[in-house]
C-alpha positions in Angstrom: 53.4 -59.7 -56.6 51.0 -60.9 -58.2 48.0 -58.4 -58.1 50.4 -55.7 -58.0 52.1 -56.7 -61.8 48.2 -57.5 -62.6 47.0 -53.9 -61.6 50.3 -52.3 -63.3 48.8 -54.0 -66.5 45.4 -53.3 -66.1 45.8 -49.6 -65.0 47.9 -49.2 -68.3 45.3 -50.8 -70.9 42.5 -49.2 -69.5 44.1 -45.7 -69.4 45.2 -46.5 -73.1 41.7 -47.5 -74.1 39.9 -44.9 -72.2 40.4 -40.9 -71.3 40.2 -41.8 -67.3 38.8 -38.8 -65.0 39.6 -38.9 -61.9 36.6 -36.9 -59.9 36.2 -37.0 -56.1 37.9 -40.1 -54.9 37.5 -41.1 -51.4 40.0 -40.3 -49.0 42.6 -43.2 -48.1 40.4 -44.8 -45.7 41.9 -47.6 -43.2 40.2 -50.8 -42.1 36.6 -52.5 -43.6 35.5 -50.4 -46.5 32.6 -51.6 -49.1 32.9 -50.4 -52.0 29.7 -50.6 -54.2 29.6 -49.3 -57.7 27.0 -48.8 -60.7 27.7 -51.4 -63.9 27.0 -49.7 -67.5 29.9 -51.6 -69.2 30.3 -55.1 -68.5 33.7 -56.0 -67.1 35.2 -52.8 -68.2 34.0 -51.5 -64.5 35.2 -53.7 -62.3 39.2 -52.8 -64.3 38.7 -49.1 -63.9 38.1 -49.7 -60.3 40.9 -52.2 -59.6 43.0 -49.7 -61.7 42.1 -46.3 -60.1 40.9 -47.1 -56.2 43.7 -46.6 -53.6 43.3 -49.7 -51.7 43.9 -53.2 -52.4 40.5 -54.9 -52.7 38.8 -58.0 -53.2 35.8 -58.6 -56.0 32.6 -60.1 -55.9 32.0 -61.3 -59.2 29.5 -63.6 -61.2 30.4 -67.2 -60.9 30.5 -68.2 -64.4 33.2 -65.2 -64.8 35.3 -67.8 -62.7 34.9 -71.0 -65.8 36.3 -68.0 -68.4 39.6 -69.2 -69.7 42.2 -67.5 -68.6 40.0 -64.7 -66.8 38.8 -67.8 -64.2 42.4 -68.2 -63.6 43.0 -64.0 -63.0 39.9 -63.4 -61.3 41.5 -66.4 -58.5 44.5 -65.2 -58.7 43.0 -62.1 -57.4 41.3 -63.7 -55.0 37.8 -62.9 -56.1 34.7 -64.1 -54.5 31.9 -66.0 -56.7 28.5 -64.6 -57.0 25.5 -67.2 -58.0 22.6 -65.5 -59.5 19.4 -66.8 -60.1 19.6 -66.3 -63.7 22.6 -68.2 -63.9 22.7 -70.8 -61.0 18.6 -71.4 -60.5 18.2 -73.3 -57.5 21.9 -72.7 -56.2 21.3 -69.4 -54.8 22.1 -70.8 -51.4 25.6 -71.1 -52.2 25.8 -66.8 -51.9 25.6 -67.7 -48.4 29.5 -69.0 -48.2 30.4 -66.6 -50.5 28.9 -63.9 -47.9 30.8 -65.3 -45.1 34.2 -65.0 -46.9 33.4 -61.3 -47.8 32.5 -60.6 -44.3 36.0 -62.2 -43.0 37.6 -60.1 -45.3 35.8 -57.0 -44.2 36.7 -58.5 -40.8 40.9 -58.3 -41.7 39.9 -54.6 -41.8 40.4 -55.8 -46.0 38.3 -53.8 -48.6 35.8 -55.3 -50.6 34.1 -54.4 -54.1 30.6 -55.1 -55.5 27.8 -53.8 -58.1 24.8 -54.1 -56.4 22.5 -53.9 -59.3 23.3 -57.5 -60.4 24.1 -57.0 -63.5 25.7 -54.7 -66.4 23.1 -52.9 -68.3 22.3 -49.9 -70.7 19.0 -48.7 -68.9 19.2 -44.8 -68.6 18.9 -45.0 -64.6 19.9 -46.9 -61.9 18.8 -50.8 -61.9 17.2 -52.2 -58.8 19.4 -52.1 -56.0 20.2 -55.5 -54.6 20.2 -56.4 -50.8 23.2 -58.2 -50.8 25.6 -55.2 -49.8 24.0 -54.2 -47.3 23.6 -58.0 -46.0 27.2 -58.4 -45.8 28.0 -55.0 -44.0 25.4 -55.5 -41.5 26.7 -59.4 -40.8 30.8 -58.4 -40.5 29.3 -55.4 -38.2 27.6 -57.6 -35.8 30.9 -59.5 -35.5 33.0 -56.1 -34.8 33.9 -54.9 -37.9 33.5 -51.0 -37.9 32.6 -51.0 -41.6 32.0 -48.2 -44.4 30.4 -48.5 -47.5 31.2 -46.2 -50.7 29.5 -45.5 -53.2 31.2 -45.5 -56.5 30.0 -44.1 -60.0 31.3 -44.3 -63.7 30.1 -41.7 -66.3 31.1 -42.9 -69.6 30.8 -40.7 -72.7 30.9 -43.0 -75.1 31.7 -46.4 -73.3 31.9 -48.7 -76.4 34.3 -45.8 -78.0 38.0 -45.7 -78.2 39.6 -43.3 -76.0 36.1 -41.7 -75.0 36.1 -40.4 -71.2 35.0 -42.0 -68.4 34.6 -39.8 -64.9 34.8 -42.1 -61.8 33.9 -40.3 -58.6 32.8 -41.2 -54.8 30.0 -40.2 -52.9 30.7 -39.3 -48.8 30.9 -43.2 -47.2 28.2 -44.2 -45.3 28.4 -45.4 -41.8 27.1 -48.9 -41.7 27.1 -48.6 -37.6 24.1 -46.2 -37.9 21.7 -48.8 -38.9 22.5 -51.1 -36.4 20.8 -49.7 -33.5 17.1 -50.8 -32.0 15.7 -52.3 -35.7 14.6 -55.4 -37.2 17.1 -57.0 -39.1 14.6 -56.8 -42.4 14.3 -52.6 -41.7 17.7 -52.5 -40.9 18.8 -53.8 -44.6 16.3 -51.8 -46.4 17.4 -48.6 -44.7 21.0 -49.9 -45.8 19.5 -50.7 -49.5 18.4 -47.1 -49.7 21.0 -45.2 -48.5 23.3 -47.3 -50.6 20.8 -46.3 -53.9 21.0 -42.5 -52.5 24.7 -42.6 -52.4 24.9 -44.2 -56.2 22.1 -41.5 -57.4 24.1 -38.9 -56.5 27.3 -39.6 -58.5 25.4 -41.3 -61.5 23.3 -39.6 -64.2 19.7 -40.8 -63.8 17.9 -40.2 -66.7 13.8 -41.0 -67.1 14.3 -42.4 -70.6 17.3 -42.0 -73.0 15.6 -39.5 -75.4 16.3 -36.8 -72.1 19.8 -37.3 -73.3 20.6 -34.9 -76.2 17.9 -32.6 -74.5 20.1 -32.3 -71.4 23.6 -32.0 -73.3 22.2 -29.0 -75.7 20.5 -27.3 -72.7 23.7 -27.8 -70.5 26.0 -26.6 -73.6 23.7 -23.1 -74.2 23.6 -22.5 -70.6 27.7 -23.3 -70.3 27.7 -20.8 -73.1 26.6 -18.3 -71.5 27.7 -18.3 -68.0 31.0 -19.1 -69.3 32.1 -22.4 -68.0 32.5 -25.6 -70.1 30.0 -27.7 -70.7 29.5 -31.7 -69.7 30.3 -31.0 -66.0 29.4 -34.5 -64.5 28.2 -32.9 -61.3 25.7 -29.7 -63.6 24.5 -32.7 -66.1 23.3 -35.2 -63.2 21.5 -31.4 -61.8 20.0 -30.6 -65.1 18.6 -34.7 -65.4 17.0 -34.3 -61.8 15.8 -30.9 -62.8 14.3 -32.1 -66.3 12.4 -34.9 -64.2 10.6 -32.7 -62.2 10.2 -29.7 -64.7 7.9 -32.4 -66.7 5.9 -33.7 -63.5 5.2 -30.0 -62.7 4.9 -27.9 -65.2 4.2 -30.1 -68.5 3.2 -28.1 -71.0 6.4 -25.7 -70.5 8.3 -28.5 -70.2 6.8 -29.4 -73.4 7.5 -26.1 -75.4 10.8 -25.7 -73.6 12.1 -29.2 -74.9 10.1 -29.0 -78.6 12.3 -25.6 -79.1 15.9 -26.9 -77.7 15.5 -30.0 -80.0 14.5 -28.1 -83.0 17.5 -25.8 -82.5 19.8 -28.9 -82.1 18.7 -30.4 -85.4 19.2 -26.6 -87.0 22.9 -27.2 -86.1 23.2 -30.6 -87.1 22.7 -29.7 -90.4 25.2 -28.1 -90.9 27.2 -30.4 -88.5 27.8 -27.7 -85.9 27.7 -27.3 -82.1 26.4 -24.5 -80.0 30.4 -23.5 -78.8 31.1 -22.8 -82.7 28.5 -20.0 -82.8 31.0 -18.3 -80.4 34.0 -18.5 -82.9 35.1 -15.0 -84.6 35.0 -16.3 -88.6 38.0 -14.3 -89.9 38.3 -15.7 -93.1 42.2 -16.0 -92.8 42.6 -17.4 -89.6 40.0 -20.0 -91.8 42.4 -20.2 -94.4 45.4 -20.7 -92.0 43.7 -23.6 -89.8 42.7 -25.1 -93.1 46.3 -25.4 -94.3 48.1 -26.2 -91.2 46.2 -29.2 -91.1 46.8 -30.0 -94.6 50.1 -30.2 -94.1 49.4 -32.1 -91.0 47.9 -34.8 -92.7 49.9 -34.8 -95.5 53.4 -35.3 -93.3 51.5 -37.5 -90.8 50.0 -39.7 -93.6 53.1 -41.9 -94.1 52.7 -42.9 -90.2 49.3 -43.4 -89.9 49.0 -45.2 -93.6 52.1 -47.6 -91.8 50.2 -47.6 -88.1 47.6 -49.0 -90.2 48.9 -51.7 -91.9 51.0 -53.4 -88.8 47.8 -52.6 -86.8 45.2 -53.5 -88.8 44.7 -57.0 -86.6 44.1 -55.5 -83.0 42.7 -52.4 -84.6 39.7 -54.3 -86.8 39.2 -57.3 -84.9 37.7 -56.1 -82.1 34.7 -53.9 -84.2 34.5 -57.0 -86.5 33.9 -58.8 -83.3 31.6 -56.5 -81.9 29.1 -56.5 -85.0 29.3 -60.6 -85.5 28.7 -61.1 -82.1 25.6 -58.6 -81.9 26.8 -57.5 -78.3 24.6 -55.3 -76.3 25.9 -51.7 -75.7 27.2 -52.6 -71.9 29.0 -55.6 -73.7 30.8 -53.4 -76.4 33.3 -51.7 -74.9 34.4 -55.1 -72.9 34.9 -57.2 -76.0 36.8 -54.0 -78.1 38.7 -53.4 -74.5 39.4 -57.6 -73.9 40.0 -58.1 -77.6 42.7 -55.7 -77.7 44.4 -56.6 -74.6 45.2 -59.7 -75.6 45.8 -59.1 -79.6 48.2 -56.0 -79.2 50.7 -57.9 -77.3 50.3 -60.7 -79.9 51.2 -58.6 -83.2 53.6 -56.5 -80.9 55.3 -59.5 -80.0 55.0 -61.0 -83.5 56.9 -57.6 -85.2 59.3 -57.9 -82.9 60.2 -61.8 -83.8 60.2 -60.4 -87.5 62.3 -57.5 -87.0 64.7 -59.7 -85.5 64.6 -62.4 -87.6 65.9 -60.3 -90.5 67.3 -57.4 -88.7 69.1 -58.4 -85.4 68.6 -57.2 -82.1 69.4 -53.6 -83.5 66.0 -53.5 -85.4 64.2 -55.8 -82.8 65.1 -53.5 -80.3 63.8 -50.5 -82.4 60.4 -51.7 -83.2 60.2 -52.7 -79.6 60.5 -48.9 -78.9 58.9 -47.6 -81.6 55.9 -49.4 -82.1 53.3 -49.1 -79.0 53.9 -44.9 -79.6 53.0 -45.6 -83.7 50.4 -47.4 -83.0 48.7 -44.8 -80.2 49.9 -42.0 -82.9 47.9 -44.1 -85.7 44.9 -44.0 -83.2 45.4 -40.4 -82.6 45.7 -39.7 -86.4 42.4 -41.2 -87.1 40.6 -39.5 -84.3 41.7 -36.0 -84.4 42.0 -35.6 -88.5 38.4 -36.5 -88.6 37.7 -34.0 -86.0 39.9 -31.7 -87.9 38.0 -32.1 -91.2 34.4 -31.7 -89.2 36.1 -28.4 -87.9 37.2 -26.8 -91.4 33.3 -27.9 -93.0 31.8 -26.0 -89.8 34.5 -23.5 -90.1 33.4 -23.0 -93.9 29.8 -23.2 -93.6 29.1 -21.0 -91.4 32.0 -18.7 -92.2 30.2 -18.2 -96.0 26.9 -17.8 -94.4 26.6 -14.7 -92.2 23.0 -14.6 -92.2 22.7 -18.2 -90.8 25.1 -17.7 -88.1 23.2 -15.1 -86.9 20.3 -16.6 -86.5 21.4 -19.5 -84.9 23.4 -17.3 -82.5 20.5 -15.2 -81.7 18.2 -18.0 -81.2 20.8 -19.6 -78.6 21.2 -16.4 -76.7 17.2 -16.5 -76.4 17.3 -20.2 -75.7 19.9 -20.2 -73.1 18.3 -17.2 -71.3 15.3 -19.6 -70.8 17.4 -22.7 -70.0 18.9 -19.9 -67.5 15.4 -19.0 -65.7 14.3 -22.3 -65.2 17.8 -23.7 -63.9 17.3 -21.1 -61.4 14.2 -21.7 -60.2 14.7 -25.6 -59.7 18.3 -25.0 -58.3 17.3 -24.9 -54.8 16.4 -28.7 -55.3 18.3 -30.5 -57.6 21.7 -29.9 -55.7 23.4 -32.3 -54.5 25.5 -32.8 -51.0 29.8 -31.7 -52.2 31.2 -34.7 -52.1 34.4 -34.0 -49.8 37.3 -32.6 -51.4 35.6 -31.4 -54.5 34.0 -27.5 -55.2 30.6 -27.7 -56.3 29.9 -26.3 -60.2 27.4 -23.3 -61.0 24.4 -24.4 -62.4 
């Protein structure tokens, strides 16, 4: 009952907080499954993945999680298993060893287990260093019986430490832990486990050399979604084009060189006048313009009163949390848990706190209404701010580049040559950036 009300909760907040996209998910796999997952965003990942995965499962987490107030009492509760790391336990390191057995009995229940096995949450453009630890713990619960899998998990944020940004969660094939058990030292036998687990991770995570590959990546992927006519920031293309940009630079440098100097130089074309490679494709009909431009005038105007009133009532859970985030100076990985954490526990609070207001001076007739009424203001407030920002950005582009033909053109036509480019070279590194389907999922073009 108890991790089934805690998941309800979880799954909600999280789904509130974030855009969640569901990618391939393994199938509903019976008995010992391992499930190992990358960590960009602190304790934000291991929520998605008690919210989202189909089985119940048991955590491996850092032990000083477990002397949190209130989180320490969740996470056992939960019946999560303490990690000791050397940065935060030197010298107790031996203590993993218990912790190892318990996660191997579980495995041996035919239970399902979760870990990260970089070690840590981090904002490093690849993959950390894989840690041996999974692959200890699958190879000890196999030699006592346990037929076990391991699946590999990955989390794409777009904008982790961003309010209703999307986050794509999707499995790689599960790996067979009984094919590494056969005829090898124990020591080869975890390092061929350690590397298969990395493959698995690689291939549902974008691995980037350095960050600056970044905005390189998303303006090739959007001119060469533009023109073969699919959208762009397909998970699957983007982690094809970052494997393809890696060894475009190792082989052919100075092309790489040109290619990238030109695709950056047409980015910061559009950026000033705050555009994006999909509104060169827009027909400018000067009253369509004029209609989008009123419509949402008038949305804003009628949706003011709201959001001005979301605003106010809101303004603890809603400021707090950013206010937090700059005193504090978290780290981009810590971010999006303080704004998510923050919020959890300070919505309820002034929900709660309207409520006992309301029915104070109104009676249970207005107690009951703000109870109804206030969790949709307050995700209407959030929408308001979002989207009539978006809408503004829309009518300056819409404007802009309405007014000036000339421009248009030019950034249109040097797109079209750009893409073509992009185009060639996609095709000729194809061949061996793809990646195995994961089951139950097409593969994108690109």
């Amino acid at each position: 009952m108890f991790y089934t009300s805690v998941r309800a909760i979880v799954g909600f907040a999280i789904r509130l907080f974030y855009r969640v996209k569901l990618g391939a998910l393994p199938p509903q796999l019976e008995g010992p499954v391992m499930f190992v997952c990358n960590h960009p965003n602190s304790i934000v990942d291991p929520a998605l993945l008690f919210a989202v995965l189909p089985r119940r499962i048991t955590f491996l987490a850092r032990e000083p999680l477990f002397r949190a107030p209130v989180f320490g009492w969740i996470l056992r509760g939960l019946g999560a298993l303490p990690v000791f790391r050397k940065q935060d336990h030197p010298g107790q390191t031996e203590k993993n060893q218990g912790t190892f057995d318990s996660a191997s009995r579980a495995l041996l229940s035919q239970g399902a287990i979760t870990l990260f096995p970089e070690g840590k949450s981090h904002s490093e453009p690849r993959l950390a260093e894989i840690k041996t630890g999974a692959a200890r713990i699958a190879l000890q619960a196999l030699s006592q019986g346990a037929a076990v899998r391991i699946v590999p998990v990955g989390l794409t944020y777009q904008q982790k430490h961003r309010f209703r940004s999307e986050v794509l969660v999707e499995a790689s094939d599960p790996i067979e832990v009984a094919k590494f058990a056969a005829g090898q030292p124990e020591a080869e036998r975890v390092r061929q486990l350690t590397e298969a687990v990395e493959g698995g991770l690689s291939r549902v995570t974008l691995n980037l050399e350095q960050w600056e590959d970044l905005p390189l990546i998303q303006t090739s992927d959007e001119l060469y979604s533009l023109k073969i006519g699919e959208r762009s920031k397909d998970p699957a293309r983007l982690r094809r084009f970052a494997r393809g940009v890696e060894l475009f630079r190792k082989e052919q440098p100075e092309k790489f060189e040109h290619l990238r100097d030109e695709v950056m130089t047409y980015r910061r074309r559009l950026e000033l006048v705050s555009a994006r490679t999909r509104d060169l494709a827009l027909t400018y009909n000067p009253a369509l313009v004029w209609k989008f431009a009123l419509r949402n005038l008038a949305a804003l105007i009628l949706g003011f009163p709201l959001f001005g009133m979301g605003m106010l009532l809101f303004a603890v859970p809603f400021y707090i949390p950013r206010y937090l985030v700059k005193v504090l100076h978290q780290s981009l990985d810590r971010q999006g848990t303080v704004k998510f954490v923050t919020a959890l526990v300070l919505t309820p609070i002034s929900l709660g706190g309207m409520i006992a207001v309301a029915g104070l001076y109104g009676g249970r007739t207005w107690a009951a209404g703000v109870f109804l009424s206030a969790l949709p203001l307050a995700l209407f407030t959030r929408y308001f701010f979002e989207r009539r920002r978006i809408a503004l950005r829309d009518m300056k582009v819409f404007f802009t580049l309405g007014n000036r033909v000339r421009l248009r053109a030019l950034l249109l036509a040097e797109g079209e040559r750009l893409a073509a480019e992009i185009e060639a070279t996609a095709l000729e590194y194809k061949p061996r950036v793809m990646e195995p389907v994961p089951r139950g999922k097409a593969g994108a073009s690109g």
